[in-house]
N, C-alpha and C positions, 0 to 999 in steps of 0.2 A: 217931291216934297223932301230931298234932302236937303242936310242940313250940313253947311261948311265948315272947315276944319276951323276952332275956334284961335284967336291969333296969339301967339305965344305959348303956343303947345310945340313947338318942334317941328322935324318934317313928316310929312303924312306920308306913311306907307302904303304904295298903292298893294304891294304883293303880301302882303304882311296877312294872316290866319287873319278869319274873320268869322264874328261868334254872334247868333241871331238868342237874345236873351230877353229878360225882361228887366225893365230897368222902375223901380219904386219910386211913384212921387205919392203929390197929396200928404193929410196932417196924420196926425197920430189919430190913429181908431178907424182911421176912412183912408184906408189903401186905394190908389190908382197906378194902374200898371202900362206903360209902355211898351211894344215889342220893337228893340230896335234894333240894328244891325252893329257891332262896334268890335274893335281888335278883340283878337282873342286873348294875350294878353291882359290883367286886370290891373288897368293902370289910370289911377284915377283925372288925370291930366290930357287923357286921350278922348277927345269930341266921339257925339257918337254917328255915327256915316250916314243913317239913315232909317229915318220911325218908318217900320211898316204897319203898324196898329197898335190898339188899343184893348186893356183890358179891366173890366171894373168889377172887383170881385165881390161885391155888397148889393145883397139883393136890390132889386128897386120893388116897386109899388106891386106890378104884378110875378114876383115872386121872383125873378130873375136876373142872373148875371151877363153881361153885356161886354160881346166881343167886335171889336172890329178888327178886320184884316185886308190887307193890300196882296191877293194871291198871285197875280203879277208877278207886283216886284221880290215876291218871297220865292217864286219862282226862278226870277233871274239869279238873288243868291246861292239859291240851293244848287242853282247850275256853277254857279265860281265857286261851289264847293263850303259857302259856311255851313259850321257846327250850329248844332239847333240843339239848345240846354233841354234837360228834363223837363221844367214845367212848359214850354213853349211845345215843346210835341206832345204832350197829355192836350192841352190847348186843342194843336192843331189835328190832333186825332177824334176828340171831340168834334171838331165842326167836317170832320169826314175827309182833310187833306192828305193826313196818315191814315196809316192802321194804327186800331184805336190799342195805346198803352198799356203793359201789362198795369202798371201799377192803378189805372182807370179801374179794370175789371176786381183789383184787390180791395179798394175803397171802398166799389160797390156792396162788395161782398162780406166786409166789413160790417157797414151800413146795414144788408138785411139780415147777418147776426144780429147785432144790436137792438133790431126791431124787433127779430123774434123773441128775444128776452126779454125784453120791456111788456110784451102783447101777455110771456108766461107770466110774468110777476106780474103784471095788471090781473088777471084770468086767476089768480091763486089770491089776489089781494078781495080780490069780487067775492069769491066762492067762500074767504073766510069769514068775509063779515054775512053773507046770506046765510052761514051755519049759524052765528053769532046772534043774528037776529030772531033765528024759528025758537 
């Protein structure tokens, strides 16, 4: 499923770095993510070589964000040596390709701070008005 160098871009670097990223479509409020393969260079004029999936970070119906990946061909790149950006290996650490990202386990842990505060101040919000009320 690649996709050919677009015409009027110049000549296509077969040897040139190559960066496995995520590339942003879809409208405003409703993000859709692409994983494609494309120079490593940020040049906006340069086609990108090859979508290996898909990422849609907006829950659906049963609570879930939805990845697709081509481990294949993400395979074959990683062997010609592309760079794989931060969020694309938090990604592929999640579905078990990597070791899973430090910054995963931060998030997490973030998140069950947050919850334990929210769980005190709920538990201190309870207990004042059950004083309130005797």
């Amino acid at each position: 499923m690649s996709l050919p160098p677009a015409s009027g871009t110049g000549r296509y670097f077969a040897k040139a770095a190559k960066s496995i990223r995520l590339i942003r479509q879809g409208c405003t409020n409703r993000p859709f993510f692409h994983i494609s393969v494309t120079h490593r260079r940020r040049l906006n004029s340069q086609p990108v070589i090859e979508q290996l999936g898909s990422y849609d970070p907006m829950p659906n119906i049963n609570n879930e964000k939805l990845v697709a990946l081509n481990l294949e061909r993400l395979k074959y790149w990683l062997g010609k040596g592309a760079h794989v950006s931060t969020p694309v290996s938090e990604l592929l650490g999640l579905s078990g390709f990597f070791p899973i990202h430090p910054r995963t386990y931060m998030t997490a842990w973030r998140n069950r701070q947050q919850e334990r505060e929210n769980l005190a101040k709920q538990e201190a919000e309870n207990a004042k008005e059950q004083t309130a009320a005797t």
